[in-house]
Backbone as CSV, one residue per row, in Angstrom:
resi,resn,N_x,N_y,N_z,CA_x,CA_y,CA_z,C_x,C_y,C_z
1,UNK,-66.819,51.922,-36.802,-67.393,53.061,-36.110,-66.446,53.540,-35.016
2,UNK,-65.870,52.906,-34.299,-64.683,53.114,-33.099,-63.499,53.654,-33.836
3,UNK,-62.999,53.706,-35.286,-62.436,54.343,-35.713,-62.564,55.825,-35.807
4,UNK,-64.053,55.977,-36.267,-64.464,57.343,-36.164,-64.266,57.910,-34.983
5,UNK,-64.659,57.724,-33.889,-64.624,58.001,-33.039,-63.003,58.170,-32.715
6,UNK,-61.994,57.180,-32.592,-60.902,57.935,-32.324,-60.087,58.966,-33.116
7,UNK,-60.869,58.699,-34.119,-60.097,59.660,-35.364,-60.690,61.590,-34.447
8,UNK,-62.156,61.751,-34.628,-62.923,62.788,-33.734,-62.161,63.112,-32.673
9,UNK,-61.662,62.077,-31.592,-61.407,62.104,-30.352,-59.961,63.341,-30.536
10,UNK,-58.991,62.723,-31.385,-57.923,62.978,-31.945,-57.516,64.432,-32.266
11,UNK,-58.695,64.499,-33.561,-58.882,66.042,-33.702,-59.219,66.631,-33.084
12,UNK,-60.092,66.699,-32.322,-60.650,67.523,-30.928,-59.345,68.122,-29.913
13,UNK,-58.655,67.330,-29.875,-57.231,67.615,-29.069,-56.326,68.260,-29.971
14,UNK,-56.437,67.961,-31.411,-55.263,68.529,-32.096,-56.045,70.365,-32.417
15,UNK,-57.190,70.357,-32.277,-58.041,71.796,-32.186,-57.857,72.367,-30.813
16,UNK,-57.888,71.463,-30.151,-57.261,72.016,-28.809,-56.027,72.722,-28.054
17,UNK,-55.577,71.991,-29.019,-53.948,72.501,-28.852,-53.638,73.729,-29.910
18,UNK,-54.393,73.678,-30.746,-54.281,74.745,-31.824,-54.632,76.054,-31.423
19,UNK,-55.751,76.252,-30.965,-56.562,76.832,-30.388,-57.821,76.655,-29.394
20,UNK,-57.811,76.757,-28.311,-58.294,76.373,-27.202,-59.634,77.482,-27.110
21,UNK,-59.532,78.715,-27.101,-60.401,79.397,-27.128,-62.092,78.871,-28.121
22,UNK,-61.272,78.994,-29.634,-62.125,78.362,-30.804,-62.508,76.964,-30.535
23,UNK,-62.100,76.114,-29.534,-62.143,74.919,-29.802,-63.429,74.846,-28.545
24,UNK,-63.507,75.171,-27.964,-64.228,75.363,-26.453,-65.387,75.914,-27.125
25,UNK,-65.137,77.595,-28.014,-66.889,77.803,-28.379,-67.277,76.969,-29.267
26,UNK,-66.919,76.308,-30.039,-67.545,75.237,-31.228,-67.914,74.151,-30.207
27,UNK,-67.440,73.975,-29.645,-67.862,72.780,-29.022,-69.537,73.009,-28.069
28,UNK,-69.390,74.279,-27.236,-70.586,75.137,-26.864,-71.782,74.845,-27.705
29,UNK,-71.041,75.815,-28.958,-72.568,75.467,-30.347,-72.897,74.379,-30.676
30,UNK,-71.892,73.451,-30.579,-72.439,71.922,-30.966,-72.855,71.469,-29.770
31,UNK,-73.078,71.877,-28.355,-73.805,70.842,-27.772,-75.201,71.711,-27.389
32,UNK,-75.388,72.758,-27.761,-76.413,73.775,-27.940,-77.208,72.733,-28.860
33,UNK,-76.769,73.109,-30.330,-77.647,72.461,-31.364,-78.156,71.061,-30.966
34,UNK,-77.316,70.121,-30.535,-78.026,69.261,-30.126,-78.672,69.019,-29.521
35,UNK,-78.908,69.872,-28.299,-79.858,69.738,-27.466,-80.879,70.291,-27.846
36,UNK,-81.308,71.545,-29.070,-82.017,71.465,-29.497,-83.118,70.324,-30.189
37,UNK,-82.431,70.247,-31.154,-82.492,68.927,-32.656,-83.169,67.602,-31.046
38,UNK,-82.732,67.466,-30.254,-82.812,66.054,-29.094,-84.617,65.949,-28.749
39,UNK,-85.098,66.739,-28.398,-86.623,66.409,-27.931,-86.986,66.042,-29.745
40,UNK,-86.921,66.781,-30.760,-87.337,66.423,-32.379,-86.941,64.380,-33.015
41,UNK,-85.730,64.346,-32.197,-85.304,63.489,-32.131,-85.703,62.478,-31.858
42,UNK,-86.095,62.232,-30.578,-86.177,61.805,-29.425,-87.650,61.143,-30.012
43,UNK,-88.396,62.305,-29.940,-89.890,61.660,-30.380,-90.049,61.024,-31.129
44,UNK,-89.916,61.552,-32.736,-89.610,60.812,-33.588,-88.930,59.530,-34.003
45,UNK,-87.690,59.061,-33.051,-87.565,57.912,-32.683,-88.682,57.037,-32.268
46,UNK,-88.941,57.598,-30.669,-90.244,56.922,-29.917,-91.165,56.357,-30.776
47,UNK,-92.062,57.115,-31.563,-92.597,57.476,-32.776,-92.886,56.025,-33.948
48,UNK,-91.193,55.977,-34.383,-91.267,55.157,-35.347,-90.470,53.780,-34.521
49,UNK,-90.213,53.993,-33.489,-90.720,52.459,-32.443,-91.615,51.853,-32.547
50,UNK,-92.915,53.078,-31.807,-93.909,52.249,-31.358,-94.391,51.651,-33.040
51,UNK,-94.174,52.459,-33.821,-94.891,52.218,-34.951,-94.363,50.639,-35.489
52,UNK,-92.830,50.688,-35.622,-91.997,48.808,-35.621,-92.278,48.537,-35.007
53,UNK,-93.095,48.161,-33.829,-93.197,47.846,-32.634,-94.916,46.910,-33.181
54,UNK,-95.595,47.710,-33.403,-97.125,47.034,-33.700,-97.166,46.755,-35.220
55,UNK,-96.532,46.635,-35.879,-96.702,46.223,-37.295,-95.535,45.096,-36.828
56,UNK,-96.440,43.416,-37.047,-95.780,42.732,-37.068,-94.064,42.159,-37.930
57,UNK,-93.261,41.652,-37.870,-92.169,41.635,-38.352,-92.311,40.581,-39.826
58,UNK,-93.374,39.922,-39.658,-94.132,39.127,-41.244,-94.629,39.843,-42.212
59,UNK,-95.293,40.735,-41.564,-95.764,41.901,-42.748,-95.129,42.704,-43.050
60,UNK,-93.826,43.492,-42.514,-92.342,44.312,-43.275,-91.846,43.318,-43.945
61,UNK,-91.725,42.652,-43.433,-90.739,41.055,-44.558,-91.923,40.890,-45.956
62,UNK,-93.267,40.457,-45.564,-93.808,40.388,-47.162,-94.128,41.435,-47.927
63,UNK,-93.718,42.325,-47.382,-93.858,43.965,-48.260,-92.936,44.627,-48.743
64,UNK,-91.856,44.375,-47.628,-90.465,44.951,-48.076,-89.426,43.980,-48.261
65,UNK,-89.617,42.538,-48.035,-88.964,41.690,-48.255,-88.131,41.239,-49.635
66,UNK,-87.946,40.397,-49.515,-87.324,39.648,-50.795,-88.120,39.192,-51.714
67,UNK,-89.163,39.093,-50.999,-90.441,38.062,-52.136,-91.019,38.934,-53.102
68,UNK,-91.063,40.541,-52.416,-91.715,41.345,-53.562,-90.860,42.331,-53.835
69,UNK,-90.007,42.364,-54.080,-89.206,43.577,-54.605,-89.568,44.543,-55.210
70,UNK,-90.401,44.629,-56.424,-90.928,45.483,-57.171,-91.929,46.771,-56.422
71,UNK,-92.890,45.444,-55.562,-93.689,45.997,-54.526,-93.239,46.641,-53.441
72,UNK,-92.434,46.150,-53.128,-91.706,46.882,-51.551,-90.913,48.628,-52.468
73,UNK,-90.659,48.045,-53.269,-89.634,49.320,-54.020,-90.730,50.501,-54.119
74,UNK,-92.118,50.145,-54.313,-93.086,50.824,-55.076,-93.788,51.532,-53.736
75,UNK,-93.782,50.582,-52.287,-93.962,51.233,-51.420,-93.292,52.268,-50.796
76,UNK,-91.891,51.642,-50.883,-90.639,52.577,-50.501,-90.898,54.016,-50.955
77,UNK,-90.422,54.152,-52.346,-90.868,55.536,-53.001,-92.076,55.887,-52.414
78,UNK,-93.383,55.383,-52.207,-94.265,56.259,-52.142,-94.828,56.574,-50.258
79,UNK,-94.256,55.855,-49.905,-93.803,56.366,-48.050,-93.014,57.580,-48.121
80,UNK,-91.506,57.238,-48.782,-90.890,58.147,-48.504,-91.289,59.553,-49.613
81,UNK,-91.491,59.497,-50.598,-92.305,60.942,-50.715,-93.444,61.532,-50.319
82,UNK,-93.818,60.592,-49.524,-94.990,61.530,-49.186,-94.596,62.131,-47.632
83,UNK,-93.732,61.071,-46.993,-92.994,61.475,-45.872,-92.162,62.709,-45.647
84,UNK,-92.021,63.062,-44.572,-90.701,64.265,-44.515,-90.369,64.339,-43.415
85,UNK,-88.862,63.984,-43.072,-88.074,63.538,-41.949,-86.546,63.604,-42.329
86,UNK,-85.657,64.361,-41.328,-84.389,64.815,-41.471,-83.782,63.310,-41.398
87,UNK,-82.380,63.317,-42.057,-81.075,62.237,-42.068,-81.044,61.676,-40.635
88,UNK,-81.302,62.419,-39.836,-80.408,62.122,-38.352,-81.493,61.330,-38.124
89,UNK,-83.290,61.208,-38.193,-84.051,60.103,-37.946,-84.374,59.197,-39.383
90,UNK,-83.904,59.730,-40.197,-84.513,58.976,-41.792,-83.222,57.489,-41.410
91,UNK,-81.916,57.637,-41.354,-80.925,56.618,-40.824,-80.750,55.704,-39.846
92,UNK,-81.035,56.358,-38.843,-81.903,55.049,-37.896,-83.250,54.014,-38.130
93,UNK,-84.339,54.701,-38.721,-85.117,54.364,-39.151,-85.116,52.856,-40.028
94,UNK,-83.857,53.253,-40.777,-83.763,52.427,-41.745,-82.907,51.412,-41.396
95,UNK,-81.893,51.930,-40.134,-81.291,50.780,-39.293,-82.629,49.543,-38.740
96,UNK,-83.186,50.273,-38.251,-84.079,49.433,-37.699,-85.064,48.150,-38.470
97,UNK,-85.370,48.928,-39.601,-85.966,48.244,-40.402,-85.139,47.343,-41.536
98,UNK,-83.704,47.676,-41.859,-83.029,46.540,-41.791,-82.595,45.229,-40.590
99,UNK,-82.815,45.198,-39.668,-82.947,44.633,-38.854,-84.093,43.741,-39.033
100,UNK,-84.963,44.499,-39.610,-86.456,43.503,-39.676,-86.639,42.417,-41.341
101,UNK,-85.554,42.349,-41.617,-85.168,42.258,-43.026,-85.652,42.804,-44.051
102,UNK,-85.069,44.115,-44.185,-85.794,44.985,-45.205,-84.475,45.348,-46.040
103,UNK,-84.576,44.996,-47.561,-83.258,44.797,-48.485,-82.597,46.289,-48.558
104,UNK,-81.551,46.361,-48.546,-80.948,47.516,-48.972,-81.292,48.304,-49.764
105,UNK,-81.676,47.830,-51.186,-82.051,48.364,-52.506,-83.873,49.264,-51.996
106,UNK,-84.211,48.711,-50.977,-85.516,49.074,-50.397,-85.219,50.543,-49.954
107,UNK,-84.365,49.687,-49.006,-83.540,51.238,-47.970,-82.841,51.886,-48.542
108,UNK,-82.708,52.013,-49.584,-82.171,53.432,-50.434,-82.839,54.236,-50.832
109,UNK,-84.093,53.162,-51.820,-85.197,54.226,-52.321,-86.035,55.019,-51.485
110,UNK,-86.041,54.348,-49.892,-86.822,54.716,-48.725,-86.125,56.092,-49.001
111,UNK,-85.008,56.251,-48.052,-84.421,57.239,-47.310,-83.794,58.392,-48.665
112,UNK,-83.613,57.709,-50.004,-83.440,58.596,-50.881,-84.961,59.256,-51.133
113,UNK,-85.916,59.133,-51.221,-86.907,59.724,-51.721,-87.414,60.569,-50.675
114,UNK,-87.423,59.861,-49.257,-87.575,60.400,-47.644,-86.761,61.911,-47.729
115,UNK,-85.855,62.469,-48.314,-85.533,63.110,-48.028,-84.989,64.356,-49.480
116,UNK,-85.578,63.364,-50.553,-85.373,64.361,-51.577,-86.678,64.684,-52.382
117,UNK,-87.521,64.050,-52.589,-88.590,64.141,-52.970,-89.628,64.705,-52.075
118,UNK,-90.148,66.086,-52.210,-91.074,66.574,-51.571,-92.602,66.625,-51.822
119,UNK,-93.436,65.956,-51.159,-94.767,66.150,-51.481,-95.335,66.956,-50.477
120,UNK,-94.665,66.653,-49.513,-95.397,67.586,-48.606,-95.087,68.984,-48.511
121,UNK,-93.755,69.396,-48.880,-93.420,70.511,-48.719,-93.623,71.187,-50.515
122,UNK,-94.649,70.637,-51.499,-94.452,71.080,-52.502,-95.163,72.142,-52.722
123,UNK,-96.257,72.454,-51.995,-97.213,74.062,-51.876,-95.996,75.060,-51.622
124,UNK,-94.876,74.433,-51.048,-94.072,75.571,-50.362,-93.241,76.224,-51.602
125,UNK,-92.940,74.822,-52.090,-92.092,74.341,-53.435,-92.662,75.321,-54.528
126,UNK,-94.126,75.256,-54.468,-94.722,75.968,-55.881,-94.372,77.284,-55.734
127,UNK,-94.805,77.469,-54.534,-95.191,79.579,-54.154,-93.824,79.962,-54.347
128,UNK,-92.214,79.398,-54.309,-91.620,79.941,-53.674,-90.799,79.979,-55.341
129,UNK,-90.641,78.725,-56.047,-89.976,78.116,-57.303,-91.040,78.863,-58.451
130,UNK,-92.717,78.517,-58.668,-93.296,77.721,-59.504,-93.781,76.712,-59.474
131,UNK,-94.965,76.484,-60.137,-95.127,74.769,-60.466,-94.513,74.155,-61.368
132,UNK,-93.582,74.849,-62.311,-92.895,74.066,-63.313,-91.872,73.515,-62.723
133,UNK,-90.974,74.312,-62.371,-90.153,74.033,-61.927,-89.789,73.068,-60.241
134,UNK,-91.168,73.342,-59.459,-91.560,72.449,-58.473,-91.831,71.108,-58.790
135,UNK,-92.955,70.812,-59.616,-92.581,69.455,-60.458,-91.263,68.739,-60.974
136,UNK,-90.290,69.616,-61.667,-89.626,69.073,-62.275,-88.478,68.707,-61.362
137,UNK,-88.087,69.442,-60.543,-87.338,68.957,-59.159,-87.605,67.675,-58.339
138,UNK,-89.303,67.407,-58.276,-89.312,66.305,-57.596,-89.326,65.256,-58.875
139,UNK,-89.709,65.157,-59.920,-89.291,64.148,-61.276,-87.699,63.651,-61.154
140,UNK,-86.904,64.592,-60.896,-85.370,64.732,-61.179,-85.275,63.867,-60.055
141,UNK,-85.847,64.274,-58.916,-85.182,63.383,-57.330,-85.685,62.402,-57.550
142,UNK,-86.946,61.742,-57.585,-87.042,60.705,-58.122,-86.685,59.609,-59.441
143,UNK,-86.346,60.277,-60.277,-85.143,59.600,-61.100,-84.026,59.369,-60.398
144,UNK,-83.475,60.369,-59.597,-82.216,59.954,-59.001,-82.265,59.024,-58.256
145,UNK,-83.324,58.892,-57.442,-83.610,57.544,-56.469,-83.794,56.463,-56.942
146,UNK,-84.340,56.398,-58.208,-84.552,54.915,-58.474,-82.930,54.650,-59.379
147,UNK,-82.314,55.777,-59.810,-80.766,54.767,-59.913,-80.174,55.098,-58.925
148,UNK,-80.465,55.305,-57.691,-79.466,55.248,-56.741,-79.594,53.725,-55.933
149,UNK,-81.059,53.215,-56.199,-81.467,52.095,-55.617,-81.181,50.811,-57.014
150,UNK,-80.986,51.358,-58.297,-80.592,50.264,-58.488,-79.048,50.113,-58.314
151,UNK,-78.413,51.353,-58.033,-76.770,50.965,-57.906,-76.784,50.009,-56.723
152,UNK,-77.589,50.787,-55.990,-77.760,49.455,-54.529,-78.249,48.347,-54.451
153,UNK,-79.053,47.799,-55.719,-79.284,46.468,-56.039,-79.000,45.629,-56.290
154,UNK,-77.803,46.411,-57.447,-76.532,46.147,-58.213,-75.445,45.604,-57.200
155,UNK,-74.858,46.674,-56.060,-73.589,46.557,-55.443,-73.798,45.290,-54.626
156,UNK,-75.057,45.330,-54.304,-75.342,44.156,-52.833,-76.262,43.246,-53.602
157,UNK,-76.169,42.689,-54.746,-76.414,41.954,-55.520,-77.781,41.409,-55.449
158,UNK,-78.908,42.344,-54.795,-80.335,41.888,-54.891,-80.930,42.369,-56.082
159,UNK,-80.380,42.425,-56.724,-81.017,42.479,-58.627,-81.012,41.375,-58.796
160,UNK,-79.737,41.212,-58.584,-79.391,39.426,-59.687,-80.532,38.015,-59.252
161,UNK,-81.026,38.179,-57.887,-81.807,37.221,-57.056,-83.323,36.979,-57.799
């Protein structure tokens, strides 16, 4: 991660030197947007604290643990589609709850379905697509999630277990 960061640090100066004008308003808009996106943030963090916070760390482990895989997978998908929450809190989220030992192959299908599979936004989905085609979009994302979670089962070898 400190790589990133000096790599950023780096370019920022080599934009600087390039152009100083351009480099000054981008930088403006990017600390605009963030301070937007920051109270959305912010809460939503708080949010899914307090929420790790009172659900003991025995009951994420026997749900999303190792012991039930199938089950935790089955919860995963169906949290995260019914959920709807941007990358910038769906990734922490899932930091956290790896922390609580929650398998990778979990945290893929979580944050893949969290953010591609829409249930909540599918009224929006119908009026705007169809229902054919609203359906068949969230079928497709959810196929994609469950081989994106078994590549991740696969790579970090909690299939084979």
């Amino acid at each position: 991660m400190f790589l990133i960061y000096i790599i950023t640090v780096f370019a920022v100066i080599v934009s600087l030197i390039a152009d100083r004008g351009k480099t000054i308003k981008s930088l403006q808009v990017a600390c605009r947007k963030m301070l937007k996106i920051a109270p959305a943030f912010l809460t939503m963090t708080i949010l899914v604290s307090i929420a790790l916070y009172l659900v003991p760390d025995e009951t994420i482990s026997r749900y999303l643990g190792r012991e039930n895989k199938m089950l935790g997978l089955l919860i995963a998908y169906a949290l995260g589609s019914i959920s709807l929450m941007p990358g910038f809190i769906a990734f922490p989220l899932c930091g956290m709850l790896l922390e609580k030992g929650v398998l990778y192959m979990i945290l893929s299908g979580f944050s893949t379905t969290l953010m591609m599979v829409g249930t909540l936004t599918f009224p929006v989905e119908r009026a705007y697509l169809g229902a054919r085609v609203a359906v068949l979009r969230n079928l497709i994302c959810l196929v994609i999630a469950v081989v994106v979670t078994i590549i991740t089962g696969l790579c970090f070898g909690e299939l084979s277990r």
